[in-house]
PDB file of N, CA, C, O and CB in Angstrom:
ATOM      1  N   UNK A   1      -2.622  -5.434  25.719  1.00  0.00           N
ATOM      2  CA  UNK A   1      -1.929  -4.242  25.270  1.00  0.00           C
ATOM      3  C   UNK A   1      -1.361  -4.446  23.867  1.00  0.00           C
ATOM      4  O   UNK A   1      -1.139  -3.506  23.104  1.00  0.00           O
ATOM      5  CB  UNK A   1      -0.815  -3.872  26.251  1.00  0.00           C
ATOM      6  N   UNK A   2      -1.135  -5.755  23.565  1.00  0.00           N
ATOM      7  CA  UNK A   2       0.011  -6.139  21.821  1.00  0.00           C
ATOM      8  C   UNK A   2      -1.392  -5.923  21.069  1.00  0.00           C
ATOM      9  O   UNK A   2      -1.348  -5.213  20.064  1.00  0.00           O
ATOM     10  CB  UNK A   2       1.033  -8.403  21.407  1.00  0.00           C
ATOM     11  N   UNK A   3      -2.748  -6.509  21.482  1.00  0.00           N
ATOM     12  CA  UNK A   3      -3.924  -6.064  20.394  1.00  0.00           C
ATOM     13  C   UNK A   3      -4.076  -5.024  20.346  1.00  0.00           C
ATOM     14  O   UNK A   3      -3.883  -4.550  19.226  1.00  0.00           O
ATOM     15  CB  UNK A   3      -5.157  -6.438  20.475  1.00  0.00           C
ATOM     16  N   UNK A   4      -4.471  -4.091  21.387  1.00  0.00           N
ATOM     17  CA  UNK A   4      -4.761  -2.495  21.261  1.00  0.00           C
ATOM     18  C   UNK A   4      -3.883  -1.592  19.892  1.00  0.00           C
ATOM     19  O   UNK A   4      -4.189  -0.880  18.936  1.00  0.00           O
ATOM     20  CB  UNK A   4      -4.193  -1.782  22.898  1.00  0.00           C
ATOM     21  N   UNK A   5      -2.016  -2.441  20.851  1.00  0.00           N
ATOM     22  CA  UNK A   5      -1.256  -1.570  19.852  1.00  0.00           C
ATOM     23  C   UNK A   5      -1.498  -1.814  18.809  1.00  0.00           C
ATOM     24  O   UNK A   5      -1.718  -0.773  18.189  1.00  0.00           O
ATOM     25  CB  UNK A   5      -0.023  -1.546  19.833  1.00  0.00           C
ATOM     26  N   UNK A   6      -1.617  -2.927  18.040  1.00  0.00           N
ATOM     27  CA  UNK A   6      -1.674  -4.048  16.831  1.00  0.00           C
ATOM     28  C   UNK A   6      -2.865  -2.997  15.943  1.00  0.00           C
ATOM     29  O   UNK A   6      -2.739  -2.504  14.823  1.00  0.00           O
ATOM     30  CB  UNK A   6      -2.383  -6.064  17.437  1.00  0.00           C
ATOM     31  N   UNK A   7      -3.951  -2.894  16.854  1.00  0.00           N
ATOM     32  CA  UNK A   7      -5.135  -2.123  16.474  1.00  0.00           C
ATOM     33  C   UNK A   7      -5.400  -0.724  15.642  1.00  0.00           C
ATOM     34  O   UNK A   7      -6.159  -0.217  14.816  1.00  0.00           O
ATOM     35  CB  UNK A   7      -5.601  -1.926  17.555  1.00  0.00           C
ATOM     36  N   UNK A   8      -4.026  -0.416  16.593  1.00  0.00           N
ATOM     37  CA  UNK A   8      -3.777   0.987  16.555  1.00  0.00           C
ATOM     38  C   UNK A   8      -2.977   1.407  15.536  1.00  0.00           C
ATOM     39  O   UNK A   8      -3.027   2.531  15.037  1.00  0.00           O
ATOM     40  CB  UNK A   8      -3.244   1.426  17.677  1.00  0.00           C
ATOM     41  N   UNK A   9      -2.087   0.343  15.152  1.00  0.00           N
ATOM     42  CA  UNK A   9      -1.436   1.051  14.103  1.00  0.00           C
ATOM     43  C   UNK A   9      -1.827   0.467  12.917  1.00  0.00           C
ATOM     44  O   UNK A   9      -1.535   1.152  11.937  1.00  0.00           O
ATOM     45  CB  UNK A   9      -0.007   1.080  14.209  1.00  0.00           C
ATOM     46  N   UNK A  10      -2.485  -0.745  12.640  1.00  0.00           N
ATOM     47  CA  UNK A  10      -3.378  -0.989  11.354  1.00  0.00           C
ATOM     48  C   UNK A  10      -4.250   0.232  11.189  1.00  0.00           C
ATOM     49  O   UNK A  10      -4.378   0.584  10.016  1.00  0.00           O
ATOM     50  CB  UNK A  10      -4.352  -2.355  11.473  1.00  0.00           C
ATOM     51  N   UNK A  11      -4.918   1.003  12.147  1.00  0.00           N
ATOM     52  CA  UNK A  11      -5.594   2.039  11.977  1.00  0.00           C
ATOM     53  C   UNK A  11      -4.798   3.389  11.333  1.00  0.00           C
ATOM     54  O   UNK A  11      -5.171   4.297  10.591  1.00  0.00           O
ATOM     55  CB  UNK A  11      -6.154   2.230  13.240  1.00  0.00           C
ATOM     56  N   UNK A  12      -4.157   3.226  11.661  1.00  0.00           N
ATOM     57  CA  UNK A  12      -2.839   4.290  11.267  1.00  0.00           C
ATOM     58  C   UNK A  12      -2.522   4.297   9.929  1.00  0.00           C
ATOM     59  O   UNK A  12      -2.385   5.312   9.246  1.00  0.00           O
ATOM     60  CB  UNK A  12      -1.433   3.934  11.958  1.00  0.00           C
ATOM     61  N   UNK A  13      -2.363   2.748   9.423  1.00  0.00           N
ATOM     62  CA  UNK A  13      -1.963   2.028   8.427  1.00  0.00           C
ATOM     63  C   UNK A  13      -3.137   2.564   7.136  1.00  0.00           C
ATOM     64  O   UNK A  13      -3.010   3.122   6.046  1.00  0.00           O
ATOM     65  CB  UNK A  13      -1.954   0.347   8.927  1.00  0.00           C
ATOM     66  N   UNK A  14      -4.156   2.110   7.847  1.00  0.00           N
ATOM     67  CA  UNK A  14      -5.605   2.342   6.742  1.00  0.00           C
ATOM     68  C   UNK A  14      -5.517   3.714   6.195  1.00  0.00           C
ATOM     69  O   UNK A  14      -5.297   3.962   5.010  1.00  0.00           O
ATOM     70  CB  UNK A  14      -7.285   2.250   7.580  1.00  0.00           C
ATOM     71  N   UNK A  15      -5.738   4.763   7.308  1.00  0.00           N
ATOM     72  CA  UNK A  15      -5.740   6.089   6.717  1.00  0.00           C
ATOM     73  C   UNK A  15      -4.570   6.568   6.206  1.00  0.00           C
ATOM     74  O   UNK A  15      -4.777   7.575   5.530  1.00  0.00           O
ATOM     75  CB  UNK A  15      -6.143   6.988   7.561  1.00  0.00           C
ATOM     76  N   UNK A  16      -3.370   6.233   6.261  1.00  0.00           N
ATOM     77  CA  UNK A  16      -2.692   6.219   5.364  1.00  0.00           C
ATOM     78  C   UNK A  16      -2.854   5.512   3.994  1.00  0.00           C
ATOM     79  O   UNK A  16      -3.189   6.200   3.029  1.00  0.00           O
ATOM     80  CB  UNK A  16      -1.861   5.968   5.875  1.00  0.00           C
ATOM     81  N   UNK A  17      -2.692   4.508   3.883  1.00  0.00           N
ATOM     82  CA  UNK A  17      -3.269   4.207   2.709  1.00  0.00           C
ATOM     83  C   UNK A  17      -4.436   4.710   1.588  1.00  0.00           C
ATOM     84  O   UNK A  17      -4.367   4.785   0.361  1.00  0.00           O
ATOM     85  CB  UNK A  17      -3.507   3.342   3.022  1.00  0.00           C
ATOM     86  N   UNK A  18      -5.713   5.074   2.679  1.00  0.00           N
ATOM     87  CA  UNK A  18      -6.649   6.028   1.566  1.00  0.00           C
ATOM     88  C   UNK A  18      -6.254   7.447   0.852  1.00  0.00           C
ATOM     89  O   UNK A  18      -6.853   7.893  -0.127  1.00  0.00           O
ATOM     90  CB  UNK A  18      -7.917   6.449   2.314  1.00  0.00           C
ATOM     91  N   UNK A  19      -4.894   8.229   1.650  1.00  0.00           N
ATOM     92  CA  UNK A  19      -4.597   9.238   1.339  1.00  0.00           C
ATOM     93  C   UNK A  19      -3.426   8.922   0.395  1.00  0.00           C
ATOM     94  O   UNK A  19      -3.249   9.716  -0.529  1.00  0.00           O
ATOM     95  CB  UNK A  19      -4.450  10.031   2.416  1.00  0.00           C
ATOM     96  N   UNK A  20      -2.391   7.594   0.536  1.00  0.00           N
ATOM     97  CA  UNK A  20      -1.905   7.437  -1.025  1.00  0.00           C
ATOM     98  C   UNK A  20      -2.778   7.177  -2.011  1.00  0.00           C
ATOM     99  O   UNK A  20      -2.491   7.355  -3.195  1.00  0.00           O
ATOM    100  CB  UNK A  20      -1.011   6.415  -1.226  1.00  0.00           C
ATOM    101  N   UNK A  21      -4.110   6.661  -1.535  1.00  0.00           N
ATOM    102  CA  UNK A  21      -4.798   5.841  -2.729  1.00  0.00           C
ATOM    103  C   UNK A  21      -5.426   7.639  -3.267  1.00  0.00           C
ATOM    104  O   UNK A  21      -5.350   7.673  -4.495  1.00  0.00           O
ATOM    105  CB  UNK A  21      -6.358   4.180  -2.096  1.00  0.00           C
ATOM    106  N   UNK A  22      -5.780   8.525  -2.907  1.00  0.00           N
ATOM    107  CA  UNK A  22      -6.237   9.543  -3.488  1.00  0.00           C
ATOM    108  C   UNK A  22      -5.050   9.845  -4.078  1.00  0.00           C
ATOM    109  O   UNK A  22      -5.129   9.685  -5.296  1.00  0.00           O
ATOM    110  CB  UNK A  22      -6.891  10.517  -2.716  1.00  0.00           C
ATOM    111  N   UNK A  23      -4.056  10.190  -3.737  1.00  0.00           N
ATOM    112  CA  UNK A  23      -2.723  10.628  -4.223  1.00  0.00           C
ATOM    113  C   UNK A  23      -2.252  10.218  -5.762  1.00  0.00           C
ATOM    114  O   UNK A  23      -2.029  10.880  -6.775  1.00  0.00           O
ATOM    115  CB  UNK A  23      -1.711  10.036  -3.229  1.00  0.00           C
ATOM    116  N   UNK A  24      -2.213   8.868  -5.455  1.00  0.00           N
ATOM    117  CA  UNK A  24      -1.520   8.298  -6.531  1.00  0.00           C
ATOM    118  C   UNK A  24      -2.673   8.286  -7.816  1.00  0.00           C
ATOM    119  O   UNK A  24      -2.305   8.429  -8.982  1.00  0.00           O
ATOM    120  CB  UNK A  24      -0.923   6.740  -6.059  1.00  0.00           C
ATOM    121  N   UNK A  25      -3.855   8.130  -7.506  1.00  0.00           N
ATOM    122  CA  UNK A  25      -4.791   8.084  -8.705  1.00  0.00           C
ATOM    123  C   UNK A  25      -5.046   9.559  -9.129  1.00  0.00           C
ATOM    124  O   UNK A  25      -5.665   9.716 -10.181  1.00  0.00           O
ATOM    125  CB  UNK A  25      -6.225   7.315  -8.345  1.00  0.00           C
ATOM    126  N   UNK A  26      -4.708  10.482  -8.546  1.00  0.00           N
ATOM    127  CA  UNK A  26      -4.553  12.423  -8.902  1.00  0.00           C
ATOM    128  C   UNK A  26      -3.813  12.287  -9.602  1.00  0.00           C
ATOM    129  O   UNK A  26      -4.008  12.987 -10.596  1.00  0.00           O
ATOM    130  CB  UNK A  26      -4.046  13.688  -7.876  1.00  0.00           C
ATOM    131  N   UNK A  27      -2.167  11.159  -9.689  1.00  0.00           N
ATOM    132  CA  UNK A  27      -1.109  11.303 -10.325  1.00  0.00           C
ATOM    133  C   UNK A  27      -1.455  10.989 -11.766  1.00  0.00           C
ATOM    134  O   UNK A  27      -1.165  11.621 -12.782  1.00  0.00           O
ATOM    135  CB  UNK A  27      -0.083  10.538  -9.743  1.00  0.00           C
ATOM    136  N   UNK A  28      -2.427   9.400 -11.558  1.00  0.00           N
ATOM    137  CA  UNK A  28      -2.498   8.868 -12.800  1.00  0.00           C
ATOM    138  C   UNK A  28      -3.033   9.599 -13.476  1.00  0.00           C
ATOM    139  O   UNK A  28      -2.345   9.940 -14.438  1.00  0.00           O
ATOM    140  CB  UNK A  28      -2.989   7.810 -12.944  1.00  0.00           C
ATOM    141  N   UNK A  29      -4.559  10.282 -13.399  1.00  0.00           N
ATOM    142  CA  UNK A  29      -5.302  11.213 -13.649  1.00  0.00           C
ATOM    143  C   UNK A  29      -4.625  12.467 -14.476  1.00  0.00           C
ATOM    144  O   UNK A  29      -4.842  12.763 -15.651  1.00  0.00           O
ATOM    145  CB  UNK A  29      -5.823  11.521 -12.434  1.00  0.00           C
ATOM    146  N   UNK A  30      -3.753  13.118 -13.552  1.00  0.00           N
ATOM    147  CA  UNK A  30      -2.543  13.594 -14.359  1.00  0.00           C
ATOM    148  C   UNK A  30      -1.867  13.405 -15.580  1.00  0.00           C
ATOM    149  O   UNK A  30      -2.010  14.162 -16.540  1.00  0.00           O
ATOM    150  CB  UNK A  30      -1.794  13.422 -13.837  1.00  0.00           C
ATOM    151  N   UNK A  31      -1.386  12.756 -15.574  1.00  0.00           N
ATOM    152  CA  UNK A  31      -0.807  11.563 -16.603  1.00  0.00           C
ATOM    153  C   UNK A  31      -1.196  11.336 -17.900  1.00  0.00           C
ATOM    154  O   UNK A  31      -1.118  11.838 -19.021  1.00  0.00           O
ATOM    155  CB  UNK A  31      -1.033  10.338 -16.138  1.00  0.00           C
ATOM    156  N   UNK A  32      -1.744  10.178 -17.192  1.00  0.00           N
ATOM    157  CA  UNK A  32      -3.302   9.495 -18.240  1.00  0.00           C
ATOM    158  C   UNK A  32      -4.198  10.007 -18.624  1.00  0.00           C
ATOM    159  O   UNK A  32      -4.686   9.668 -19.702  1.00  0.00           O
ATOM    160  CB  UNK A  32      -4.169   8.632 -17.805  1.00  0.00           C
ATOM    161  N   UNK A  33      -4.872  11.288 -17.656  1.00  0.00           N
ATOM    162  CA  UNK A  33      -6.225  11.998 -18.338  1.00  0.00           C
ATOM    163  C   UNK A  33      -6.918  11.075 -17.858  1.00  0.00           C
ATOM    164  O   UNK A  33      -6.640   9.925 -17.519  1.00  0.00           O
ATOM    165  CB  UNK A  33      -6.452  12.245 -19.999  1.00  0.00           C
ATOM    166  N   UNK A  34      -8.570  12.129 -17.849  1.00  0.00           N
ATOM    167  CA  UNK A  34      -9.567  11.028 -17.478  1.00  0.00           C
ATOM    168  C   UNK A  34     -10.052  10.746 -18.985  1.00  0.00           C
ATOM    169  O   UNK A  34      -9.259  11.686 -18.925  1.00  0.00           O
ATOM    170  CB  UNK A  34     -10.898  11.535 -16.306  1.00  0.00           C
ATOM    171  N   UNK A  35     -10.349  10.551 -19.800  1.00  0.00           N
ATOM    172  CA  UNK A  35     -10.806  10.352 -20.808  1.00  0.00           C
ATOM    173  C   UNK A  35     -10.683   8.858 -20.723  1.00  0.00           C
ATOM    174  O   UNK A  35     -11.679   8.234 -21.089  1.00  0.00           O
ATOM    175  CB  UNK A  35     -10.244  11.097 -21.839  1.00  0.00           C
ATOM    176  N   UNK A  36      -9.615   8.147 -20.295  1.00  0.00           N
ATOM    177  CA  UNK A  36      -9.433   6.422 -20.603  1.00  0.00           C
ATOM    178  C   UNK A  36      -9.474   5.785 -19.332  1.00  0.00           C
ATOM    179  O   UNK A  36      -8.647   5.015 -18.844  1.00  0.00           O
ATOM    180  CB  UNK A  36      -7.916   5.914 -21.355  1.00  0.00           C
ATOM    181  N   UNK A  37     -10.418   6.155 -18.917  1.00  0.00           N
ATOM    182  CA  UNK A  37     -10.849   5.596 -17.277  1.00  0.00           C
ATOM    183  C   UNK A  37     -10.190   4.237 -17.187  1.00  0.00           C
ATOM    184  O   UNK A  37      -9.618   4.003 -16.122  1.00  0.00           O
ATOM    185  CB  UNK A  37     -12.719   5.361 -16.950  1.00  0.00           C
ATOM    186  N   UNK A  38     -10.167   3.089 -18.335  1.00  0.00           N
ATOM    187  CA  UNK A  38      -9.975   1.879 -18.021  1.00  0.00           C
ATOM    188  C   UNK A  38      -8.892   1.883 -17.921  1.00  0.00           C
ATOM    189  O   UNK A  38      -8.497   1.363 -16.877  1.00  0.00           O
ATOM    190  CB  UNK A  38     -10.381   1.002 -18.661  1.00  0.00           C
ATOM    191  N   UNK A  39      -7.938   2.365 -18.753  1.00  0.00           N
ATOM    192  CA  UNK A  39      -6.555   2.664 -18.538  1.00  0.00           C
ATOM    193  C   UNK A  39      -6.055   3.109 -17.130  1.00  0.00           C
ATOM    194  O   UNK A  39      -5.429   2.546 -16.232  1.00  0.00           O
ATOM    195  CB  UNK A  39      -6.228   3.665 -19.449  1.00  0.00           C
ATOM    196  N   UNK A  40      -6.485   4.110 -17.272  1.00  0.00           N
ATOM    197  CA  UNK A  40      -6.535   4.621 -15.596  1.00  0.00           C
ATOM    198  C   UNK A  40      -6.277   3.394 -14.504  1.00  0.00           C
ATOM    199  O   UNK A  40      -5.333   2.921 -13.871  1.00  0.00           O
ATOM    200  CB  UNK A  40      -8.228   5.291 -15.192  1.00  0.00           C
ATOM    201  N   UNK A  41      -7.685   3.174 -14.675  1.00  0.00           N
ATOM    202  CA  UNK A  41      -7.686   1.978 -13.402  1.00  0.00           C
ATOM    203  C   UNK A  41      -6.543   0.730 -13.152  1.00  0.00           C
ATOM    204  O   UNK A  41      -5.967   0.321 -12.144  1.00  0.00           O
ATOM    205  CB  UNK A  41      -9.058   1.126 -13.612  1.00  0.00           C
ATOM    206  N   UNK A  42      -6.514   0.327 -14.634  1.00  0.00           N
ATOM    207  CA  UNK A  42      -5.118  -0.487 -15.038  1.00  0.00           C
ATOM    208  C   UNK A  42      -4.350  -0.277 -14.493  1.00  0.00           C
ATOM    209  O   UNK A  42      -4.015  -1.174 -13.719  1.00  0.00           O
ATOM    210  CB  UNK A  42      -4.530  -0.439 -16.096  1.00  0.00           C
ATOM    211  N   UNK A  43      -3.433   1.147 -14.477  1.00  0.00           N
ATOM    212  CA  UNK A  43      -2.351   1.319 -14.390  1.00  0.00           C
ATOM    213  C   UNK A  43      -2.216   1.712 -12.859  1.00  0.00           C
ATOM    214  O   UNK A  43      -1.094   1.517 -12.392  1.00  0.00           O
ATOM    215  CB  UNK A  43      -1.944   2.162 -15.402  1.00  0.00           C
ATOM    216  N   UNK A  44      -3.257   2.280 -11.923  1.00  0.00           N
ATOM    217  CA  UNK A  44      -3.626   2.498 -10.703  1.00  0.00           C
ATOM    218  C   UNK A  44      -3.311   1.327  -9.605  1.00  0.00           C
ATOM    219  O   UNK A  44      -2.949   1.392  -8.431  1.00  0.00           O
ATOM    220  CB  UNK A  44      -4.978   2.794 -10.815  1.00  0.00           C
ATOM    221  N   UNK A  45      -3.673  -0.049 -10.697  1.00  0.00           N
ATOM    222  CA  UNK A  45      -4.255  -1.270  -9.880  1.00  0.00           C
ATOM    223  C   UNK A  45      -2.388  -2.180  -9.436  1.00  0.00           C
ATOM    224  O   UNK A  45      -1.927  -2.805  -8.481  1.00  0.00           O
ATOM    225  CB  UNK A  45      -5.712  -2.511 -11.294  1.00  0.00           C
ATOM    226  N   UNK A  46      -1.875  -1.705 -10.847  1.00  0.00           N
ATOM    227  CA  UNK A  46      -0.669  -1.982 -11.317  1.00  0.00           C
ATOM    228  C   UNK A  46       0.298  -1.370 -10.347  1.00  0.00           C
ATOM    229  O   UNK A  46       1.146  -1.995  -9.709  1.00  0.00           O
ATOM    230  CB  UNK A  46      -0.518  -1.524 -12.694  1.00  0.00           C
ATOM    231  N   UNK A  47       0.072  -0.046 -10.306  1.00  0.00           N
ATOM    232  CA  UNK A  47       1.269   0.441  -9.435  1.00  0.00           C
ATOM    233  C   UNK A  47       1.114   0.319  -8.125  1.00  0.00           C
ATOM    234  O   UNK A  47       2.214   0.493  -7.599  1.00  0.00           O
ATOM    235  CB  UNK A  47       1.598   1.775  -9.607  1.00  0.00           C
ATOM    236  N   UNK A  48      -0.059   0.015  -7.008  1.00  0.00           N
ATOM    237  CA  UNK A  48      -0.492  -0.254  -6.031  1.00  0.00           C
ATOM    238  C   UNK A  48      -0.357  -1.670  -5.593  1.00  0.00           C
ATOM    239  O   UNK A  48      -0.589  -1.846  -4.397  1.00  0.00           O
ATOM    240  CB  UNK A  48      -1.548   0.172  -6.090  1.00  0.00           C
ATOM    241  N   UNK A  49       0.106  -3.181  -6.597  1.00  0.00           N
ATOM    242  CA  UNK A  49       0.580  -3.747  -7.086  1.00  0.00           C
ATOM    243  C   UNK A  49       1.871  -4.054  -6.260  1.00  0.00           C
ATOM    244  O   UNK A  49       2.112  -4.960  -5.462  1.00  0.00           O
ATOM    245  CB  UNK A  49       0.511  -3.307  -8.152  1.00  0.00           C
ATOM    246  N   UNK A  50       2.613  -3.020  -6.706  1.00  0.00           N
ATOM    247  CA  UNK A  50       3.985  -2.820  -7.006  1.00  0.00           C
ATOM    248  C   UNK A  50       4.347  -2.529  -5.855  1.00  0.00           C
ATOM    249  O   UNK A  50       5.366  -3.028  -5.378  1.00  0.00           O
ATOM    250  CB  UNK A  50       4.383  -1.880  -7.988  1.00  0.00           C
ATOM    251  N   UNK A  51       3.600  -1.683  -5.198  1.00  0.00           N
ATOM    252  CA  UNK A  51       3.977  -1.119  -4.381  1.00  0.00           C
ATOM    253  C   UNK A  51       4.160  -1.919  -2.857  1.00  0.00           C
ATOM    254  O   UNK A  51       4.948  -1.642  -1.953  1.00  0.00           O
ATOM    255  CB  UNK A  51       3.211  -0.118  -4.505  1.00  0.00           C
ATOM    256  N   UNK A  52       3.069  -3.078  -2.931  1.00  0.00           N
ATOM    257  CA  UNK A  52       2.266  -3.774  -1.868  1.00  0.00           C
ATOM    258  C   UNK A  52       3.202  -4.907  -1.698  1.00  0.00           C
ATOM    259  O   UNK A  52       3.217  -5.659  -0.724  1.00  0.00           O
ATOM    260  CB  UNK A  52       0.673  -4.216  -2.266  1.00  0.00           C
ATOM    261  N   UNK A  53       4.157  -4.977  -2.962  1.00  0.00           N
ATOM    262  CA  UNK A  53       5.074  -6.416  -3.176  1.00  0.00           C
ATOM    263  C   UNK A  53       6.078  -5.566  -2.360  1.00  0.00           C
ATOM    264  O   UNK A  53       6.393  -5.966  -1.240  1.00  0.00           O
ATOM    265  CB  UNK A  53       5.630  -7.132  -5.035  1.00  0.00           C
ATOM    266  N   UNK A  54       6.609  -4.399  -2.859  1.00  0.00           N
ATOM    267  CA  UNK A  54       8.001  -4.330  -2.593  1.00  0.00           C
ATOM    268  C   UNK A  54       7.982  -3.800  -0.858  1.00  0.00           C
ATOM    269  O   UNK A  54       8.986  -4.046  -0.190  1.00  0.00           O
ATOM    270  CB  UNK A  54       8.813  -3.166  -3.812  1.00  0.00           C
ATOM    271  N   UNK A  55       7.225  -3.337  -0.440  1.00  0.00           N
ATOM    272  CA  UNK A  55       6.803  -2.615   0.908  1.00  0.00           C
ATOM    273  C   UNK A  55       7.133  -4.267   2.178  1.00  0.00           C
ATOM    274  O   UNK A  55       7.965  -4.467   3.063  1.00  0.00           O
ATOM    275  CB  UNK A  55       4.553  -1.884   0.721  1.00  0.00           C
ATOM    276  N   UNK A  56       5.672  -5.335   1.450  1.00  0.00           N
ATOM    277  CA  UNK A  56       6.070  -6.516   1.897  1.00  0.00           C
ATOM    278  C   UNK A  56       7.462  -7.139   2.161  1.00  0.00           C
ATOM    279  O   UNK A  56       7.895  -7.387   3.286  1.00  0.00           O
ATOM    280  CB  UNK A  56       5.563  -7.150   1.195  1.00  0.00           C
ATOM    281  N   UNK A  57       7.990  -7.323   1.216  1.00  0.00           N
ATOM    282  CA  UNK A  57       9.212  -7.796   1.149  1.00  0.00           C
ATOM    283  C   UNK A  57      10.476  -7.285   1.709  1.00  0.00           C
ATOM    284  O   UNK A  57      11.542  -7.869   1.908  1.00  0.00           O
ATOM    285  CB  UNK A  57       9.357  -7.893   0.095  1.00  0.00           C
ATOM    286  N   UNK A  58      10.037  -5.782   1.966  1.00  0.00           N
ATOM    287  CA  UNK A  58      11.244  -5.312   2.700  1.00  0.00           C
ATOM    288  C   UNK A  58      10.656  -5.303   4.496  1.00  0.00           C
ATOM    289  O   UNK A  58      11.431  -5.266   5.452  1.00  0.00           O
ATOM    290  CB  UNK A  58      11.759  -3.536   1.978  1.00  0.00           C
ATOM    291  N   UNK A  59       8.814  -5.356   4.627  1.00  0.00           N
ATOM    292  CA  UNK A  59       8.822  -5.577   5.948  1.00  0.00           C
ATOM    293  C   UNK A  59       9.385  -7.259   6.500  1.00  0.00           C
ATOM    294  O   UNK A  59       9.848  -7.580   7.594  1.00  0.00           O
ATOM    295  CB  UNK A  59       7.299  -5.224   6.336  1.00  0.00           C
ATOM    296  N   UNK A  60       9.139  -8.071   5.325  1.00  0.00           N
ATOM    297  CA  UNK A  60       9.544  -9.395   5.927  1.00  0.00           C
ATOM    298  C   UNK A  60      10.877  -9.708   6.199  1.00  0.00           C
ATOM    299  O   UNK A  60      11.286 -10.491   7.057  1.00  0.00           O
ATOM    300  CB  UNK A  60       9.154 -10.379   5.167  1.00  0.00           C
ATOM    301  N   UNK A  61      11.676  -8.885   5.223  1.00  0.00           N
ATOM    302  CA  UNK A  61      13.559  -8.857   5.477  1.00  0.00           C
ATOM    303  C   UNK A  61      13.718  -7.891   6.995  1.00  0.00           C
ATOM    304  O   UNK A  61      14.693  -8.057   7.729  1.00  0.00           O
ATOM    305  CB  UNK A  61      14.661  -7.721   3.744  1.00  0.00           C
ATOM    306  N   UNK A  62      13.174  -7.395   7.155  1.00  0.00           N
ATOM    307  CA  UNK A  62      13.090  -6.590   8.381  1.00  0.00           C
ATOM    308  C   UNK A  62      12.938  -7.256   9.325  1.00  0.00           C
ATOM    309  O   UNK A  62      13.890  -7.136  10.096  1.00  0.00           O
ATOM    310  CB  UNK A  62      12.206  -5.711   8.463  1.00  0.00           C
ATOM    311  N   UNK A  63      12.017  -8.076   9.743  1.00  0.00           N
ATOM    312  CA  UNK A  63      11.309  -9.126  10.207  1.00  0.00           C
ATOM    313  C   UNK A  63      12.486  -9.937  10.506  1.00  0.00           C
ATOM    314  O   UNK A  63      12.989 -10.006  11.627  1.00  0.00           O
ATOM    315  CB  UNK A  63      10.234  -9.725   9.255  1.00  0.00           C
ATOM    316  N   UNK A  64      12.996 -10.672   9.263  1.00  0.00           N
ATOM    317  CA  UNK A  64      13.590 -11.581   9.762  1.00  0.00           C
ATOM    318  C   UNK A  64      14.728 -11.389  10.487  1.00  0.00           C
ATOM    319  O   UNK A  64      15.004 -11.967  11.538  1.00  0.00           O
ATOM    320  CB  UNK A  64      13.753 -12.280   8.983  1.00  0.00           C
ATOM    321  N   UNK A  65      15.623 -10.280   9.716  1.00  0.00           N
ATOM    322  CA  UNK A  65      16.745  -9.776  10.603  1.00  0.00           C
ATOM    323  C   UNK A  65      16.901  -9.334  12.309  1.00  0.00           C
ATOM    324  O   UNK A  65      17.909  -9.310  13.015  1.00  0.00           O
ATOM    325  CB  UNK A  65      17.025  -8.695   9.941  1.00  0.00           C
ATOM    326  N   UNK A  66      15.468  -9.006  12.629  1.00  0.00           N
ATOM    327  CA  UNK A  66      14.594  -8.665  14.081  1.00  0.00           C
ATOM    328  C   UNK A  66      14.427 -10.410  14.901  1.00  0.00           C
ATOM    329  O   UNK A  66      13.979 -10.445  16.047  1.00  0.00           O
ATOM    330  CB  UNK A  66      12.549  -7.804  13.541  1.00  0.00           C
ATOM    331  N   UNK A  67      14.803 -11.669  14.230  1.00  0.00           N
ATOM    332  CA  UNK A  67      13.780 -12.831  14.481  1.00  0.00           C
ATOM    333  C   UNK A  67      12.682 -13.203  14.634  1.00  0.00           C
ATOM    334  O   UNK A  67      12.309 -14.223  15.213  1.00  0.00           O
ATOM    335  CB  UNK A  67      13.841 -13.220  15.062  1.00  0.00           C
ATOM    336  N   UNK A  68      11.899 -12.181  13.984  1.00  0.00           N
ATOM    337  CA  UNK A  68      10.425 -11.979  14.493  1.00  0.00           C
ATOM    338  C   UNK A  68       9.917 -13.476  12.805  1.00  0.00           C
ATOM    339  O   UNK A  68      10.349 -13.475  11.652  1.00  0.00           O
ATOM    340  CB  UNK A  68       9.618  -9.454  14.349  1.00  0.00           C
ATOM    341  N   UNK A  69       9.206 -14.174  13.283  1.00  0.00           N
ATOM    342  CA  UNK A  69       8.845 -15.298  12.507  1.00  0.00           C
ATOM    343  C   UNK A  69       6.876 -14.854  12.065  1.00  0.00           C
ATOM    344  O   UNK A  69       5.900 -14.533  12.743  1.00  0.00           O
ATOM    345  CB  UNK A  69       9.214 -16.973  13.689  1.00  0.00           C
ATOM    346  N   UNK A  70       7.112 -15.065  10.723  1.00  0.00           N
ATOM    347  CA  UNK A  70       5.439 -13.997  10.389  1.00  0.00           C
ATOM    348  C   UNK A  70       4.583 -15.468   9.697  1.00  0.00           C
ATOM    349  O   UNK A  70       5.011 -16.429   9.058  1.00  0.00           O
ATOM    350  CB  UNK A  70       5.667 -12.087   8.607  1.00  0.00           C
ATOM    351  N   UNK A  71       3.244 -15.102  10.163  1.00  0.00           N
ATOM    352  CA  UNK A  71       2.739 -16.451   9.293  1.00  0.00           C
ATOM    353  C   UNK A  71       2.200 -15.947   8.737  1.00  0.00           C
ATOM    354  O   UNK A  71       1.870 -14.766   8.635  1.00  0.00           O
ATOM    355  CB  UNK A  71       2.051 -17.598   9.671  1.00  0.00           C
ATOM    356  N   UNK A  72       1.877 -17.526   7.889  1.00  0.00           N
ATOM    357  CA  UNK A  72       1.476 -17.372   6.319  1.00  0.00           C
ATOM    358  C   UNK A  72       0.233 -17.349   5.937  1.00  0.00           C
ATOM    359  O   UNK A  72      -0.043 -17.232   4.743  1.00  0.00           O
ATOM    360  CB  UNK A  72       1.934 -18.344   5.528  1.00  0.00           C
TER     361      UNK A  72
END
């Protein structure tokens, strides 16, 4: 049953993620314009980045405050 759930919400996890990943690159797109695609991607790769550190770091403070011990 802990894999199924485990399963289930990485799945959850994914399609969320493809719908920020459309999101946030509409933003850059916005922004940036497509004209400087490389830029684009840069700054796409950068804020997804950013995002993946600080998300982490507050699930692992979470984590620890829970005693839940995460490997590496």
């Amino acid at each position: 049953m802990e894999t199924i759930l485990g399963l289930i919400t990485t799945a959850f996890a994914f399609v969320a993620g493809l719908a920020w990943n459309e999101a946030i690159q509409a933003l850059i797109q916005q922004f940036v314009g497509t004209g400087s695609a490389l830029t684009s991607l840069f700054t796409y790769a950068i804020i997804v980045t950013v995002i993946a550190v600080i998300v982490t770091v507050i699930l692992a403070r979470f984590a620890a405050k829970m005693g839940i011990e995460l490997n590496e």
